[in-house]
C-alpha angles and dihedrals in degrees: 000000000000124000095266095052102044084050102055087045095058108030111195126180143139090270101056099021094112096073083060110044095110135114086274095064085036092056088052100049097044086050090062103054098035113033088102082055120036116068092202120080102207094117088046094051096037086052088057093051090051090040091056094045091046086047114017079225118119106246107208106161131078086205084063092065107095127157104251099221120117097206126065112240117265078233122039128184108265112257096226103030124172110213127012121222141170128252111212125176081018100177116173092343102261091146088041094062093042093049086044081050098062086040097268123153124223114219105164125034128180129176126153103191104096101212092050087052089057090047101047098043094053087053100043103015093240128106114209123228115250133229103026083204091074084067097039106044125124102249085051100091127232087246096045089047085054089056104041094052110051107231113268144178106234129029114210134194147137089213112196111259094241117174104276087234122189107252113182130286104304112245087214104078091150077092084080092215119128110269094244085060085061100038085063106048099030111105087024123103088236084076101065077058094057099040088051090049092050091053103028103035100194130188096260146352121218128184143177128199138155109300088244095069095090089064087036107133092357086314090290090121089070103042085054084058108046090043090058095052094052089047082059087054089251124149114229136203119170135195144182110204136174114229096211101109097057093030127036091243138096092236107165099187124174109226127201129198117185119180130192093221125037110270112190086172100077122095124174110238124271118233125206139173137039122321123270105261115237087235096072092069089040119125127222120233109022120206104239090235086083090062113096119234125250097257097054087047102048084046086046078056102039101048090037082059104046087040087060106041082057091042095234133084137066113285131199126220123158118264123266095222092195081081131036128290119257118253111310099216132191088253086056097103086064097069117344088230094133089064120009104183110214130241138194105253102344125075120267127289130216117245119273135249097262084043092060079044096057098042095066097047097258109164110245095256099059114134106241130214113264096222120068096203080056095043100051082045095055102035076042099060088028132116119246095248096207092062099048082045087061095043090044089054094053088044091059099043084047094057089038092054090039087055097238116157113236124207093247108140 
């Protein structure tokens, strides 16, 4: 089956991307960027099974396997890299473009949420597989999970905060934690973590989550974390830091940096100066569909005034755009309370999709998503890529000065 004809079988494009965005496509597209990498041939095996469906036509060589995409991703994996990672919970890929970045190679992604797949495979030509828990579940063995992720130095999320609810006593006690470690972890998304770090071991382990999520549950959730890290013989160093000096928003985030031997060399970076002003990532001449109307700003008014005469409640003001912005959140498409950009004689609009974009670090030629309602949503739940740039870049002189071998090629 040549190019051509592959292509106009399968007909992918940014129009009609969203019928194909499942773990077949995903198997394809991770076999072309990574079939001089990975030893395994699960994704080779898994892309013939989605190119015979697709064709009805036996597909016997590996050479046949092509992406079936005609254009060449905004962001392509480096060509010499020098260490490999995973991206989970993948979202829209802000960890991907800041490991990119340093000259790191994905080789895994995994992201469940539709919208933010589509998003993520026109900007990097790789569609990531869906549910993780399709890897990580109790009846995949520890064999057939080695074989189905490619090794790898560093493992990445922004894993979702669940409840870390008791679910019974683990059958799989060959993890050698206590059972009350298990009981917490297991049905929570922090377990496939832990289930890909037992098999895999990578270098290190770095995570991001809401900055809450140290007091999350009487701070219980993260004592039952970090216990179960150090009971994996991983060394571990935490941080909450504020993104406001290498983005203009106030982004309190919690990082985590877990490493397999003890690394007395990382450091999280040190951030000092004035915060970055909201005005800097500001567009000129701003469609009028961003202003919001005058019934959702006398109710902004209205509510904002009530909530502070009773001391309790959310309130909106307009931005003062000589500081940085609030919290952009992934609600932030219903009202634009969170950051209400002023304007001369009409009320005030919500950012724009760019903006979101920018305050999060995004380069200027990200693809955006076409939808508003879908981009606020993403930038929203996204990482500030300058920050994990800068973690990423300490995590690397710290294994180079501790004298650990990286999987670059």
């Amino acid at each position: 089956m040549k190019y051509t004809n592959l292509n106009n079988k399968l007909t992918i494009n940014e129009i009609n991307i969203d019928k194909s965005l499942g773990d077949g496509l995903a198997s394809l597209s991770h076999h072309f960027q990574n079939r001089d990498y990975f030893k395994s041939n699960y994704f080779e095996d898994q892309a013939k099974i989605f190119l015979e469906k697709f064709d009805n036509t036996k597909v016997e060589e590996s050479e046949q396997l092509y992406l079936p995409f005609e254009f060449i991703a905004t962001f392509p994996p480096p060509i010499n890299h020098k260490f490999t990672f995973i991206d989970l919970f993948a979202g829209i890929g802000g960890f991907r473009i800041a490991l990119q970045n340093l000259n790191g190679k994905c080789v895994f992604s995994s992201e469940i949420d539709k919208s933010a797949k589509k998003t993520y495979t026109l900007n990097f030509g790789e569609c990531p597989f869906g549910d993780i828990r399709n890897f990580t579940r109790d009846s995949i063995s520890d064999e057939k999970l080695n074989l189905m992720i490619p090794d790898h130095d560093i493992l990445t999320g922004g894993f979702p905060c669940q409840p870390f609810s008791l679910a019974g006593v683990s059958a799989r006690n060959h993890l050698g934690l206590a059972h009350g470690f298990l009981d917490k972890i297991q049905g929570t998304l922090f377990y496939d973590i832990v289930r890909i770090v037992e098999v895999k071991k990578p270098e290190v382990v770095f995570l991001e989550n809401v900055k809450n999520f140290q007091t999350h549950n009487n701070g219980d959730t993260l004592k039952t974390v970090l216990a179960v890290m150090e009971s994996l013989n991983y060394d571990i160093h935490t941080q909450e830091i504020n993104a406001n000096l290498k983005v203009p928003q106030n982004r309190r985030r919690f990082y985590m940096v877990f490493f397999k031997k003890r690394n007395p060399f990382f450091k999280f970076p040190k951030y000092s100066g004035e915060p970055l002003k909201l005005k800097s990532i500001l567009e000129q001449n701003v469609s009028d569909e961003y202003t919001i109307s005058d019934k959702l700003w006398e109710g902004h008014i209205r509510r904002t005034k009530a909530n502070l005469d009773r001391g309790t409640g959310f309130t909106a003001f307009v931005a003062d755009i000589e500081k940085p912005s609030n919290t952009i959140v992934a609600r932030y498409g219903k009202d634009g309370k969170e950051c209400l950009i002023p304007q001369p004689g009409k009320n005030p609009r919500k950012l724009t999709k760019l903006e979101c974009a920018r305050l999060q670090g995004y380069p200027q030629d990200y693809i955006l998503p076409s939808s508003n309602a879908a981009a606020y949503r993403q930038f929203g739940n996204s990482v500030a890529i300058p920050v994990i740039q800068d973690i990423g870049k300490n995590i690397l002189e710290s294994l180079n000065k501790n004298k650990i071998k990286l999987n670059g090629i």
